[in-house]
N, CA, C and O atoms as CSV, one atom per row, in Angstrom:
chain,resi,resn,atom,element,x,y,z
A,1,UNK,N,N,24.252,-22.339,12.056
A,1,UNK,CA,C,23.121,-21.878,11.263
A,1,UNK,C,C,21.892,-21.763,12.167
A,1,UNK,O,O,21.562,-22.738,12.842
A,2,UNK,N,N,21.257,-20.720,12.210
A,2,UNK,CA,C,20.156,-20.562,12.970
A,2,UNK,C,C,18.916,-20.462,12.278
A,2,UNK,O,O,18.667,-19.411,11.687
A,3,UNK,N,N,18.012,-21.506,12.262
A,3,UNK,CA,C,16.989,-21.275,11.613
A,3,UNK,C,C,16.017,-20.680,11.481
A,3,UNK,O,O,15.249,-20.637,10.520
A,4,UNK,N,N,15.971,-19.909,12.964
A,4,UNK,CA,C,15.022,-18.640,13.136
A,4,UNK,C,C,15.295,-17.438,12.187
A,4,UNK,O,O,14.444,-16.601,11.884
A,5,UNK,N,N,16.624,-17.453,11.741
A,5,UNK,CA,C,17.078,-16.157,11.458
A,5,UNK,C,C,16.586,-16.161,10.045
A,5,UNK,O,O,16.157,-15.212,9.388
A,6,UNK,N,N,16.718,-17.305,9.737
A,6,UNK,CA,C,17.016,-17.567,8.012
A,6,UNK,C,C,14.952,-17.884,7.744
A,6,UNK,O,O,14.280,-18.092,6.734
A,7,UNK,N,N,14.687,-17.792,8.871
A,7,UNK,CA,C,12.761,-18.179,8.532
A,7,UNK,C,C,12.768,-16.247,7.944
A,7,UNK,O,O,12.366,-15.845,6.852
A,8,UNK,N,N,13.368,-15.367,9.113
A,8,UNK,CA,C,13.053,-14.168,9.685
A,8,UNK,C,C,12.984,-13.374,7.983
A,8,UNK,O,O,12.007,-12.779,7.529
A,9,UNK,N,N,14.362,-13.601,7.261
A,9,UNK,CA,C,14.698,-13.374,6.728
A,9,UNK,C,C,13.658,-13.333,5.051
A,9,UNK,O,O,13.716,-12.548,4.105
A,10,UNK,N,N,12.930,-14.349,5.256
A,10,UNK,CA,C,11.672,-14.459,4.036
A,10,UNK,C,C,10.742,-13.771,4.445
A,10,UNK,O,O,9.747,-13.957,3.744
A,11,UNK,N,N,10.552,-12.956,5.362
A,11,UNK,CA,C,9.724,-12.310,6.100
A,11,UNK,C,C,10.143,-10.822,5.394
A,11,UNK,O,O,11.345,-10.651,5.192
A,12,UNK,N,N,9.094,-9.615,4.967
A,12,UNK,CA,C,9.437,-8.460,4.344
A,12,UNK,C,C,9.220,-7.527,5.996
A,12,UNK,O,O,8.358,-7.520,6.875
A,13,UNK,N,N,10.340,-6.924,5.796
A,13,UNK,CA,C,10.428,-5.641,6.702
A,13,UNK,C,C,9.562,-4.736,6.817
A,13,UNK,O,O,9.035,-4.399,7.877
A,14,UNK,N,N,9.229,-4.009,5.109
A,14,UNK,CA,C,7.939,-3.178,5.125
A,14,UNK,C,C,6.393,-4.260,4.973
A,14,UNK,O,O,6.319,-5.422,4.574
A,15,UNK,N,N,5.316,-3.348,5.456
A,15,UNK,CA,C,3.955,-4.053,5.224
A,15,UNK,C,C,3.868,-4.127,3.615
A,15,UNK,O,O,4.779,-3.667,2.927
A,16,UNK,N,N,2.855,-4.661,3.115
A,16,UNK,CA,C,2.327,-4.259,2.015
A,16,UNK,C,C,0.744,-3.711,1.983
A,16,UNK,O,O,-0.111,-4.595,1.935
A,17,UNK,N,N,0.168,-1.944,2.014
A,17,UNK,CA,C,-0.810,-1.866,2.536
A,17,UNK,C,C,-1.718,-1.390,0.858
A,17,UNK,O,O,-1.166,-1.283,-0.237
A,18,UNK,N,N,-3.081,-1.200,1.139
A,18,UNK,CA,C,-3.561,-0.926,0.031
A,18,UNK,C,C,-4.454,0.075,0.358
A,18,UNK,O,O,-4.985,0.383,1.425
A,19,UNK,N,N,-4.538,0.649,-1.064
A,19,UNK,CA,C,-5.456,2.402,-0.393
A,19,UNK,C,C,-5.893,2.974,-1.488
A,19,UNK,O,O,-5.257,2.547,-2.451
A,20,UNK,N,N,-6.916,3.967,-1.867
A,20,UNK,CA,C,-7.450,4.431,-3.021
A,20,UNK,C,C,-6.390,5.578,-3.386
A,20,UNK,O,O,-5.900,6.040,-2.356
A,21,UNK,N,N,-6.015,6.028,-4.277
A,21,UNK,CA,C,-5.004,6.760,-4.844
A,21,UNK,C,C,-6.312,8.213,-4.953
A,21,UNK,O,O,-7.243,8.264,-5.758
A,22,UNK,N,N,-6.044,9.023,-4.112
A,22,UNK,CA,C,-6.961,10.524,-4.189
A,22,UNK,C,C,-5.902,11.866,-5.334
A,22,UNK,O,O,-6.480,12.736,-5.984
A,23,UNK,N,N,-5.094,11.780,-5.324
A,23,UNK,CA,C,-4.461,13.204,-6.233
A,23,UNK,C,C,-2.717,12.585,-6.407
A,23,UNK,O,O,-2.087,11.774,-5.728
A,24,UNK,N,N,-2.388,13.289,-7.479
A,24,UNK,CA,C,-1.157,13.128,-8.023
A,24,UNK,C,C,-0.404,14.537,-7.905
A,24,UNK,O,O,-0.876,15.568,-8.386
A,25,UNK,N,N,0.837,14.479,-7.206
A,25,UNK,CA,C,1.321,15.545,-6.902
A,25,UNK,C,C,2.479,15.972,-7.495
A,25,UNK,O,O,3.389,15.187,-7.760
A,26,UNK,N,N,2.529,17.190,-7.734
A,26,UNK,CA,C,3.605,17.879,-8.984
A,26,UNK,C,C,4.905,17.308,-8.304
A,26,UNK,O,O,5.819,17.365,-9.127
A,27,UNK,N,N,5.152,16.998,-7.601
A,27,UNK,CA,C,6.822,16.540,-7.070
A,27,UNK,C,C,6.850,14.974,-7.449
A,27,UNK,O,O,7.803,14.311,-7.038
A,28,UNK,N,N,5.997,14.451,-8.100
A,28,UNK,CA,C,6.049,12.999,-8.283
A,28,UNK,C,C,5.555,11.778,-7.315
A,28,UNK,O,O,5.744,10.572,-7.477
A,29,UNK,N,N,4.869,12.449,-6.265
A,29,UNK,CA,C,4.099,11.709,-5.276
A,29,UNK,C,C,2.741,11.664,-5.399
A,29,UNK,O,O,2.159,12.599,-5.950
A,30,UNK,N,N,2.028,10.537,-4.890
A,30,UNK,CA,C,0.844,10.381,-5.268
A,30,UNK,C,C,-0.251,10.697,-3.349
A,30,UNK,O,O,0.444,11.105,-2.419
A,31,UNK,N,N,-0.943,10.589,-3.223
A,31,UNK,CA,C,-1.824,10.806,-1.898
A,31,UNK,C,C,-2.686,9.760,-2.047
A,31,UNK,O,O,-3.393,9.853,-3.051
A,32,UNK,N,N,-2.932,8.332,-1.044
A,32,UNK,CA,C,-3.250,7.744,-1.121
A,32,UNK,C,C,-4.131,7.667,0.409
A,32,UNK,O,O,-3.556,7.743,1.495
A,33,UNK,N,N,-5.983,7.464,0.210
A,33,UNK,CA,C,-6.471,7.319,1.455
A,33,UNK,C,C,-6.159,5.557,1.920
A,33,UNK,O,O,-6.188,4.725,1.014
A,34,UNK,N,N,-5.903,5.154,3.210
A,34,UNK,CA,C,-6.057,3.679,3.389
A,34,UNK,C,C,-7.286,3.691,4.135
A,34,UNK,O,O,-7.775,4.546,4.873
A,35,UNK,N,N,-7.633,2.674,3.816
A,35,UNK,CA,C,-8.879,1.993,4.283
A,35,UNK,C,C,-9.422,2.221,6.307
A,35,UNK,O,O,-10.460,2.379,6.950
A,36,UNK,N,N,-7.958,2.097,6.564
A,36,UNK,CA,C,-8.524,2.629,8.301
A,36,UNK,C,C,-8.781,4.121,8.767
A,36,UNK,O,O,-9.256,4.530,9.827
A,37,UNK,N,N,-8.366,4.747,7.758
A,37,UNK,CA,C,-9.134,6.515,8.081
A,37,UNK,C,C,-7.366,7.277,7.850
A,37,UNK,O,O,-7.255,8.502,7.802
A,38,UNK,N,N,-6.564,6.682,7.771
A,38,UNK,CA,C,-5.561,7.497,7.794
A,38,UNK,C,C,-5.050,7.763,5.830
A,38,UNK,O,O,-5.272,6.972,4.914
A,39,UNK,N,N,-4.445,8.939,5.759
A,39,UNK,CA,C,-3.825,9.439,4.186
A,39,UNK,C,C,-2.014,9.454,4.204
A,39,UNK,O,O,-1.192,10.122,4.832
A,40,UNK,N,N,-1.955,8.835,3.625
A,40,UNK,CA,C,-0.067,8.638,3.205
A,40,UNK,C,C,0.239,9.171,1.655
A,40,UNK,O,O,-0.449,8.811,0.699
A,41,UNK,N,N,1.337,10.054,1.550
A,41,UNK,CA,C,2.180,10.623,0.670
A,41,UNK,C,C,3.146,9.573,0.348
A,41,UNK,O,O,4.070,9.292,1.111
A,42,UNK,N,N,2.923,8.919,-0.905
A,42,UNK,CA,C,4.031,8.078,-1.071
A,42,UNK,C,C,4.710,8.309,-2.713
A,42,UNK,O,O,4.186,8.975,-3.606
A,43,UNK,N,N,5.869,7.636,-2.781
A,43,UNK,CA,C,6.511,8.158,-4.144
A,43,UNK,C,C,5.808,7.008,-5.209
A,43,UNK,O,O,5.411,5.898,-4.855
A,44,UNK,N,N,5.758,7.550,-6.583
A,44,UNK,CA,C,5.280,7.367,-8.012
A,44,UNK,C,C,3.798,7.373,-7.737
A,44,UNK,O,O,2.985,7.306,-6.815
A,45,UNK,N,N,3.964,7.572,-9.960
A,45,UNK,CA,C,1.851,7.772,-9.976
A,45,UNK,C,C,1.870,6.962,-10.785
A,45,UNK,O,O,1.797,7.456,-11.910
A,46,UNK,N,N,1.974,5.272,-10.763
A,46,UNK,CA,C,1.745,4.734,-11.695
A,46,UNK,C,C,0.434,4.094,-11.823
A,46,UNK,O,O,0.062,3.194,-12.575
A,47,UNK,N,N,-0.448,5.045,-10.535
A,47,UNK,CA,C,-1.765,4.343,-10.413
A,47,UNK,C,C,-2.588,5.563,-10.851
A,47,UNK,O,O,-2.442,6.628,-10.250
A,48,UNK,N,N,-3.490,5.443,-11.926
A,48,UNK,CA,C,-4.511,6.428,-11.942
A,48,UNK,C,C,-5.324,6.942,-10.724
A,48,UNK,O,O,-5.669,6.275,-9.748
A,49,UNK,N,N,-5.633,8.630,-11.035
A,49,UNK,CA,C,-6.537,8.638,-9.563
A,49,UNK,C,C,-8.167,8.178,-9.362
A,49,UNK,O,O,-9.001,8.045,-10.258
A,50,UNK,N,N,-8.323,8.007,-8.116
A,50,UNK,CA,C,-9.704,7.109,-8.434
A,50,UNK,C,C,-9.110,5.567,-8.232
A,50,UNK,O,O,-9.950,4.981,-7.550
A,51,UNK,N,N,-8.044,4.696,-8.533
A,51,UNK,CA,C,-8.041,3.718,-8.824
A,51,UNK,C,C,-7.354,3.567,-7.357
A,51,UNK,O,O,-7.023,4.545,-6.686
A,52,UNK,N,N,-7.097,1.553,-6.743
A,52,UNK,CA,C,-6.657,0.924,-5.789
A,52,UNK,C,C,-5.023,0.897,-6.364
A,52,UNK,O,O,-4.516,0.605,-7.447
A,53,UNK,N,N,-4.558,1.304,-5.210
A,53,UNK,CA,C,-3.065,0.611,-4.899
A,53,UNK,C,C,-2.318,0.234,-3.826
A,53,UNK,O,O,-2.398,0.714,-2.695
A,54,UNK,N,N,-1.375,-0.890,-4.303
A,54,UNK,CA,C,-0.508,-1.651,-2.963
A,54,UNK,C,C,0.787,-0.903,-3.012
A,54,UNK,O,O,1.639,-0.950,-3.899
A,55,UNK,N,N,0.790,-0.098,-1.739
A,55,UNK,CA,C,1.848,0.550,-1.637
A,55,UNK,C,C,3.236,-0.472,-0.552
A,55,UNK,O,O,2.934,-1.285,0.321
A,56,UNK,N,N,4.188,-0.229,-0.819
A,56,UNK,CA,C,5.490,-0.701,0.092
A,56,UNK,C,C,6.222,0.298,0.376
A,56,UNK,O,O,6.166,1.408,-0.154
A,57,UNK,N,N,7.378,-0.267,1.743
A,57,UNK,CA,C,8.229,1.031,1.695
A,57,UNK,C,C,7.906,2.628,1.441
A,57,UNK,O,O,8.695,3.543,1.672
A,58,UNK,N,N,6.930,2.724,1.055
A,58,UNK,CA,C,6.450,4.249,1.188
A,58,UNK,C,C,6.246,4.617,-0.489
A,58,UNK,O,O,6.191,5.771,-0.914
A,59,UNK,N,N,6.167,3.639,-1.163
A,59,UNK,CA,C,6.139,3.182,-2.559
A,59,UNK,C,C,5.226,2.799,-3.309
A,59,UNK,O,O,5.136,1.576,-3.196
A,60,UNK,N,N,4.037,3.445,-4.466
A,60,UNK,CA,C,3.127,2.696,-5.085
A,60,UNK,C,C,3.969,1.699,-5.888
A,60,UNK,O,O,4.794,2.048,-6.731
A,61,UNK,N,N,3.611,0.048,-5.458
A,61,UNK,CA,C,4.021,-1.119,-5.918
A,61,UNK,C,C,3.524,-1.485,-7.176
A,61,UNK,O,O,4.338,-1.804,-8.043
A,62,UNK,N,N,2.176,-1.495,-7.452
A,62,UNK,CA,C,1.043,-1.699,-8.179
A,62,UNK,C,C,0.015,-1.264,-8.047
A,62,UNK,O,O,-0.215,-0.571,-7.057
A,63,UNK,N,N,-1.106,-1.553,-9.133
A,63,UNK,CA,C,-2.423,-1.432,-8.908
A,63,UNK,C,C,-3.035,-2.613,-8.684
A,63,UNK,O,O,-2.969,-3.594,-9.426
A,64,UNK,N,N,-3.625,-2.530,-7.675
A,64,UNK,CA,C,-4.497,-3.311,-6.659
A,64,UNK,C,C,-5.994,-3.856,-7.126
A,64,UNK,O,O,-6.727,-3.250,-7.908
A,65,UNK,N,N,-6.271,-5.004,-6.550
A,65,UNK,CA,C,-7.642,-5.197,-7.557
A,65,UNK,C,C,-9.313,-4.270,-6.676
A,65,UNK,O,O,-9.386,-4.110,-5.458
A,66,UNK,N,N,-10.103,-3.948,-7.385
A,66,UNK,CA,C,-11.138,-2.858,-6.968
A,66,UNK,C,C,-11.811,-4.364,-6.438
A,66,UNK,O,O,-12.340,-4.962,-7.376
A,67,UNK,N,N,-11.911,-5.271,-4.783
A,67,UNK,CA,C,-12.642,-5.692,-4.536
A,67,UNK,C,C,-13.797,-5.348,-3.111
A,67,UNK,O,O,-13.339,-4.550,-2.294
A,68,UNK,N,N,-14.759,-5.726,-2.909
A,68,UNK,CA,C,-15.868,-5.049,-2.196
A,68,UNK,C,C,-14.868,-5.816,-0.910
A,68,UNK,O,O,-14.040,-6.691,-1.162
A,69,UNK,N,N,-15.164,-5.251,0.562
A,69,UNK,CA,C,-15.200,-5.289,1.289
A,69,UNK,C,C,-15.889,-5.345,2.215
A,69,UNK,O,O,-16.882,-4.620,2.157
A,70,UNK,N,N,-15.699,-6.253,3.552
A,70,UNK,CA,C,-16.760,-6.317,4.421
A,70,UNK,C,C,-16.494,-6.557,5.736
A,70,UNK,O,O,-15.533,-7.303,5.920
A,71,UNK,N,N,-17.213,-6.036,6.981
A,71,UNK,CA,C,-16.656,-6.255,8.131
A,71,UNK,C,C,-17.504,-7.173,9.213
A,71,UNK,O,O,-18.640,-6.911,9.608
A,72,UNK,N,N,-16.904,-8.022,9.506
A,72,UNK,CA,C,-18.083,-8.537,10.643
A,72,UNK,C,C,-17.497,-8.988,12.040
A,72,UNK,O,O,-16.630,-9.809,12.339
A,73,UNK,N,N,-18.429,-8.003,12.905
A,73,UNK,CA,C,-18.001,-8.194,14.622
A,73,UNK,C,C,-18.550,-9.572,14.804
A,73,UNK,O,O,-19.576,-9.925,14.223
A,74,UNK,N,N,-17.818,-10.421,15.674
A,74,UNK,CA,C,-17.913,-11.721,16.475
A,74,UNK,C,C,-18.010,-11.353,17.733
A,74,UNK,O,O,-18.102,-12.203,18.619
């Protein structure tokens, strides 16, 4: 039994990222901006547009909570 493997293993393969949902697309994909400047096409619209979502696997997961954000250089 290797315990590295079995830590590895509770560990998710895909990220879980979050992003404002911009348009809903006639093929059943939604367009989502993320927060670092880049836009991803991912499958379902179970998020209104306008609203936050946590996408997976290339997947809207949920809707995400609308909280403020902030950045600070050290």
């Amino acid at each position: 039994m290797n315990i590295y493997r079995e830590f590895q293993r509770l560990i998710p393969t895909d990220r879980l990222l979050a992003g404002d949902v911009t348009a809903h697309n006639a093929d059943g994909t939604s367009t989502v901006d993320l927060p670092a400047g880049g836009t991803v096409r991912v499958l379902g619209q179970g998020v209104a547009v306008g609203s936050k979502a946590f996408i997976q696997g290339g997947k809207i997961v949920s809707e995400a909570p609308a909280l403020s954000t902030y950045e600070i250089t050290v």
